[in-house]
N, C-alpha and C positions, 0 to 999 in steps of 0.2 A: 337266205330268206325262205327258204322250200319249207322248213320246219317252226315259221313266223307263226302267232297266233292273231289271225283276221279280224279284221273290224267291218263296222258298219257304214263308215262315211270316209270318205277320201282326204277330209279336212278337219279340223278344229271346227267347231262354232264360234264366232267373234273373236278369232285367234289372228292379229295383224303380224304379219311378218316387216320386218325394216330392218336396216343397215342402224346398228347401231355402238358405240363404240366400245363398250367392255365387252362382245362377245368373241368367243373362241373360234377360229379359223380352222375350217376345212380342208382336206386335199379338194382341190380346186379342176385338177384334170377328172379326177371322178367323179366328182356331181357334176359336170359340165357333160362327161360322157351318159351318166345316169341320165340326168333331164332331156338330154337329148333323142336317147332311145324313148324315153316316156310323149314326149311331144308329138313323134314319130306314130306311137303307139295312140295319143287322143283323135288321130283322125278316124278311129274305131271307136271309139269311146267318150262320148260327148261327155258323158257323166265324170271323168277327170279334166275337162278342159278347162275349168273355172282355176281347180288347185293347181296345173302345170303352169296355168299365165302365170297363178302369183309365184308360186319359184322359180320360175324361167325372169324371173326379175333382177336377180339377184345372181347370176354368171358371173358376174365380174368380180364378184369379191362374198364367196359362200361361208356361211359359218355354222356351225354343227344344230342351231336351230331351224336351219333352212335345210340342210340335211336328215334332221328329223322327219321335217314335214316331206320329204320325200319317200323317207322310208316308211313312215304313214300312208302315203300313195300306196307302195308297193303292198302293204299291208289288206290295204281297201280291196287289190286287184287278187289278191289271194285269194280272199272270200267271195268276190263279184266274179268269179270266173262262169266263160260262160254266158255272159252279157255281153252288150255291142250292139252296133250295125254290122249287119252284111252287106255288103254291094255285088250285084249280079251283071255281067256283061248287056241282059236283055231286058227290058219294061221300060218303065217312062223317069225320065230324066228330073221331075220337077224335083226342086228340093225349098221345103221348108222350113224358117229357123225362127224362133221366139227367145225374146231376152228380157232382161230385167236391169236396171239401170245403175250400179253401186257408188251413188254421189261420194266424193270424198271416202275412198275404201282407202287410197294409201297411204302407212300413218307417217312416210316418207316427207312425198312431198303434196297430200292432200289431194289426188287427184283421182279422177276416178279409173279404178282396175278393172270393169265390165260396163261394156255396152256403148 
């Protein structure tokens, strides 16, 4: 991916990911390893944490559209390089967090993916 060409957003626009039954199967130890370093990697990076929920959905049974959208991810972090939080050993501890509520985001099982 060192030679990928970058994008602007880490996700589709209104792009629902689901388990659905004509799609093509994944290596499964590999996107389970992939997501798991990226997960790893969203507690630096709030700006991935909405697209790793929704492909960390889908561990148990991945399929090369769900692998897409990870390599999408990886895509996003290419050109975002350089952004994050820092955390420093010394200053003040508060932490603040704002959300937005995604009624019926999964086209699963309807339920809500945020918040």
């Amino acid at each position: 991916m060192l030679d990928c060409k970058p994008i602007d957003t880490p996700s589709e626009q209104n792009h629902k990911l689901g388990l659905y039954p004509d799609q093509a199967p994944t290596d499964k130890e590999c996107y389970q390893r992939l997501v798991g370093k990226l997960i790893y990697l969203a507690h630096t990076r709030p700006d991935i944490a909405y697209a790793m929920s929704v492909v960390s959905q889908f561990m148990h049974s991945p399929s090369e559209d769900h692998m897409g959208a990870v390599t999408r991810i990886l895509r996003y972090l290419k050109g975002a390089s350089g952004k994050g939080l820092m955390f420093f050993k010394y200053g003040h501890t508060d932490v603040e967090g704002y959300t937005d509520a995604d009624w019926a985001g999964s086209a699963t099982d309807r339920r809500s993916t945020f918040g």
